[in-house]
C-alpha positions as semicolon CSV with decimal commas, in nm:
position;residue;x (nm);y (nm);z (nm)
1;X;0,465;-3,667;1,563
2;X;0,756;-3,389;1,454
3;X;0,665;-3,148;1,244
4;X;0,735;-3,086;0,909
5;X;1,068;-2,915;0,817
6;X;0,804;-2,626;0,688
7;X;0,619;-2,561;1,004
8;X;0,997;-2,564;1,179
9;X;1,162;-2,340;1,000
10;X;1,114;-1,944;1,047
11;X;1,176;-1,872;0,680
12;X;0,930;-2,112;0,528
13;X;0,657;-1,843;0,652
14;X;0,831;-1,510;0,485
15;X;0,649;-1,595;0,175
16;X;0,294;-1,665;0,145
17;X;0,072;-1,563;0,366
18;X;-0,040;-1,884;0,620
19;X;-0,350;-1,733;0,679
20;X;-0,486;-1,486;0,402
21;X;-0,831;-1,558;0,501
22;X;-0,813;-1,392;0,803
23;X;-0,597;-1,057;0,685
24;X;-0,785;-0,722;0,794
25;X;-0,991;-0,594;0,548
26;X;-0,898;-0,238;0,430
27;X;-1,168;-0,049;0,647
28;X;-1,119;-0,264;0,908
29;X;-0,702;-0,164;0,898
30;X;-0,821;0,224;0,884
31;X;-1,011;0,165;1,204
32;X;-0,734;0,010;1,373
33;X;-0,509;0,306;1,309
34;X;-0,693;0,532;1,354
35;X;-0,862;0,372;1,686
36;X;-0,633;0,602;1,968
37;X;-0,689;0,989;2,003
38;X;-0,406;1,174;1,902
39;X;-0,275;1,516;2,066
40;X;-0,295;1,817;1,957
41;X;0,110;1,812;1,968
42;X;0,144;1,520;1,819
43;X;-0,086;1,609;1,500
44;X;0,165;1,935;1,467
45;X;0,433;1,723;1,454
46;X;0,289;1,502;1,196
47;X;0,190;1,849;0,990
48;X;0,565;1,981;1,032
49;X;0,721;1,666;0,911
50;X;0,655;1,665;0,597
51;X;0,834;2,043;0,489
52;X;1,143;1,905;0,668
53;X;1,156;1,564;0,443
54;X;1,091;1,416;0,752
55;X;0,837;1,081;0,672
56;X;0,587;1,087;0,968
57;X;0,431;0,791;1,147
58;X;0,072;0,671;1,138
59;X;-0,109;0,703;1,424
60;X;-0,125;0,332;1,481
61;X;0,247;0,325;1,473
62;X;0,213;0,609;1,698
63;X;-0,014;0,475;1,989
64;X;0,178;0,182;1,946
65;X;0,484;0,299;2,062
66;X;0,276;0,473;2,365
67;X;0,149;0,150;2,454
68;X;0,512;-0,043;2,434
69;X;0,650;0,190;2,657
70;X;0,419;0,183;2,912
71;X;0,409;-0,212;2,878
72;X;0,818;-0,205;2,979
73;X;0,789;0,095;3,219
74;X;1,056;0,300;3,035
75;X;1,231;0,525;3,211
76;X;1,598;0,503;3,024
77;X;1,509;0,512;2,585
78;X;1,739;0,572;2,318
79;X;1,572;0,674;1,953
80;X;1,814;0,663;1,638
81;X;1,607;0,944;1,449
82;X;1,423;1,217;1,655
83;X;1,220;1,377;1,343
84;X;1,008;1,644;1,429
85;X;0,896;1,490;1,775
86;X;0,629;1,279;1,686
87;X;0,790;0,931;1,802
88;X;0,940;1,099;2,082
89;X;0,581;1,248;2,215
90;X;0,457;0,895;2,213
91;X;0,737;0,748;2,368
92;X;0,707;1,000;2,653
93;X;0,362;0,918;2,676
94;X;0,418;0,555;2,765
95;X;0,737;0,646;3,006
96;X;0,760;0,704;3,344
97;X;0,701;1,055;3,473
98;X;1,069;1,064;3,567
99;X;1,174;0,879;3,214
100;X;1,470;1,022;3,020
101;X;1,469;1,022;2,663
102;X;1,832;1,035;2,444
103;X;1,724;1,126;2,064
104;X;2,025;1,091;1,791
105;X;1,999;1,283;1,476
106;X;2,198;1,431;1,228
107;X;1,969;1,741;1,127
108;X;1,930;2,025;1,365
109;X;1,653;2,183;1,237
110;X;1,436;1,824;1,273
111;X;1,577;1,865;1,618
112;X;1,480;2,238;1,729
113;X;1,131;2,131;1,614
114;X;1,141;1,834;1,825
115;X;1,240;2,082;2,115
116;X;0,956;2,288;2,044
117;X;0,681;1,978;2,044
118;X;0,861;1,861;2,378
119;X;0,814;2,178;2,514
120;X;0,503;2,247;2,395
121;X;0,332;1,992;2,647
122;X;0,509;2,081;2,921
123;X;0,763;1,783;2,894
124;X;1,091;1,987;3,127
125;X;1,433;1,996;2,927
126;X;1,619;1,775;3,201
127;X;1,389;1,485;3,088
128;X;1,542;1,491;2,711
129;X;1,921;1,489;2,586
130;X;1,870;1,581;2,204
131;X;2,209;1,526;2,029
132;X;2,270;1,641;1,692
133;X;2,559;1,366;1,516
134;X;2,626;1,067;1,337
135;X;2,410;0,793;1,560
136;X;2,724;0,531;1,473
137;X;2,936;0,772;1,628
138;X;2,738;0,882;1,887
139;X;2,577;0,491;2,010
140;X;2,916;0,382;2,058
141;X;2,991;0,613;2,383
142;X;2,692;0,516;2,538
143;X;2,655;0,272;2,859
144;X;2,618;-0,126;2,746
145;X;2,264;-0,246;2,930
146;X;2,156;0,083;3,098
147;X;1,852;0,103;2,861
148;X;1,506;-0,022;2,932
149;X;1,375;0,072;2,514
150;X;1,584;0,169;2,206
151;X;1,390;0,292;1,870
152;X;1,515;0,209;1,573
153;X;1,463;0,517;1,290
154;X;1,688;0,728;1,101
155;X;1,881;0,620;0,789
156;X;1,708;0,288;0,682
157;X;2,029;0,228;0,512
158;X;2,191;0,168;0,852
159;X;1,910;0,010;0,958
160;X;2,156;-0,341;1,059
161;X;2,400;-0,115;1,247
162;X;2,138;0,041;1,482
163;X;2,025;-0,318;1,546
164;X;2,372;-0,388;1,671
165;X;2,407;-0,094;1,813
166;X;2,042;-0,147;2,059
167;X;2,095;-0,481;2,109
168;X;2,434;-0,357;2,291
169;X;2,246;-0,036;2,492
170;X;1,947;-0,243;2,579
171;X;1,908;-0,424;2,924
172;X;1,791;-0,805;2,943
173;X;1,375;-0,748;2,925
174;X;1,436;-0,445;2,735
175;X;1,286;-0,344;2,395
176;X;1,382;-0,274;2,058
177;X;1,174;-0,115;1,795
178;X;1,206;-0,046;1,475
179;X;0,957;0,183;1,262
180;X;0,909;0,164;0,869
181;X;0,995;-0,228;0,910
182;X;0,775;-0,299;0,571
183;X;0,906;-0,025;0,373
184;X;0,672;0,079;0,183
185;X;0,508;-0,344;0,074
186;X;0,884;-0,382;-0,060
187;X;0,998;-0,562;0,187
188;X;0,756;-0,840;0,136
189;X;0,848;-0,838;-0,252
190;X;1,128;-1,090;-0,306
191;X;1,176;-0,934;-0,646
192;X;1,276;-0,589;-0,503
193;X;1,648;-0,535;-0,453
194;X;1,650;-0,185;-0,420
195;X;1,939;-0,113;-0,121
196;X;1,696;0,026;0,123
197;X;1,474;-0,228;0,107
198;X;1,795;-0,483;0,137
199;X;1,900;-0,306;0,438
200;X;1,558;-0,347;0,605
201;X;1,553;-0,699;0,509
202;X;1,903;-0,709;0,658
203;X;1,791;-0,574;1,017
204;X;1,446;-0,785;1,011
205;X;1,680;-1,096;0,958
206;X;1,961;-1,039;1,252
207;X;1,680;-1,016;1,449
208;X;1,512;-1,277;1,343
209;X;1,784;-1,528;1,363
210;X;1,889;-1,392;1,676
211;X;1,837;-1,612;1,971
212;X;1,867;-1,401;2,262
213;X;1,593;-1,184;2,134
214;X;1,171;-1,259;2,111
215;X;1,082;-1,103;1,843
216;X;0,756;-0,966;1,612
217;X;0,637;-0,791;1,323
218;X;0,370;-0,559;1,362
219;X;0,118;-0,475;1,058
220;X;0,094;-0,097;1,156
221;X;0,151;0,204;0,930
222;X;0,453;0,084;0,768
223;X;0,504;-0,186;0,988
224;X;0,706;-0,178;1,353
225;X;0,921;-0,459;1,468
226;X;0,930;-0,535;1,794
227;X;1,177;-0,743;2,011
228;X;1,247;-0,857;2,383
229;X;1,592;-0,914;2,482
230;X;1,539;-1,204;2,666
């Protein structure tokens, strides 16, 4: 027997939950996050966001990213939004010891923090580029394929760009990830048009409707999509 034009179609399931009954409970969901250690380095980071209007990452999110990288062996990642260090900690966490990490962002002072959390474990300089620009302008001039993980950050409002952008940078079996992919519960809210919330929308869907991408959408901190390029 087919199946129903409901159960075939992705869209039919970005409403209602399918199965409420089985949604995490709110202890539960505090367990979960909360579940990995996290580093001395990477707690600073989350305490230094927050002066630099920098919105920091749970520590699901966190370990998440850890485990992701380690699960594709990174050893080439691009991340569109380096913060105060915190993503880029876990990422280099999950890479390989000899792993390179390229981190766009437009604020230098988000970046000489970064520095200082990379350095603070002992990570060597030669093993991050940290370049302070415009990521559209900067994403361009690198290599097409030569990446093995691109995250997704930065200015939600370009959220669809950076998409593009990874999709381009990343190599077949390479990952893309993208942090705050819930936005705050508006993303789920049909009613809310507010443009950031659009523009996440906007990303979730390119992926979505993508076919030369696996993708899914991970219930942690403010949720993390995650894609293969297949």
């Amino acid at each position: 027997m087919s199946p129903s034009p409901a159960a075939s179609t992705p869209a039919a399931n970005h409403g209602e939950p399918t199965s409420p009954d089985v949604a995490p409970k709110p202890a539960s969901w505090a367990y979960a996050e909360d579940f990995a250690v996290e580093g001395d380095a990477a707690a600073q980071a989350r305490v230094e966001a927050e002066p630099l209007g920098v919105e920091p990452l749970s520590r699901g999110t966190v370990s998440t990213l850890t485990f992701l990288a380690r699960t594709v062996q990174a050893k080439a990642v691009v991340e569109i939004g380096t913060g105060t260090g915190q993503s880029g900690l876990a990422l280099f966490a999950g890479m390989q010891p000899d792993g390179i990490l390229t981190s766009v962002d437009l604020e230098a002072d988000h970046q000489r923090q970064a520095r200082k959390a990379f350095s603070s474990t002992g990570i060597p300089s030669q093993r991050f580029r940290l370049i302070a620009g415009d990521a559209l302008t900067v994403l361009p001039k690198l290599s097409d394929g030569a990446y093995d993980l691109v995250l997704v950050a930065g200015d939600t409002l370009e959220y669809a760009d950076y998409v593009q952008q990874g999709l381009r940078l990343l190599r077949h079996g390479g990952l893309l990830l993208m942090t705050h992919a819930l936005w705050h519960d508006r993303v789920a809210d049909g009613s809310d048009d507010d443009d950031e919330t659009l523009a996440v929308r906007s990303a979730l869907e390119a992926v979505a409707e993508n076919e030369d991408l696996v993708a899914t959408l991970l219930p942690v901190g403010d949720g993390l999509l995650a894609a293969v390029k297949r």
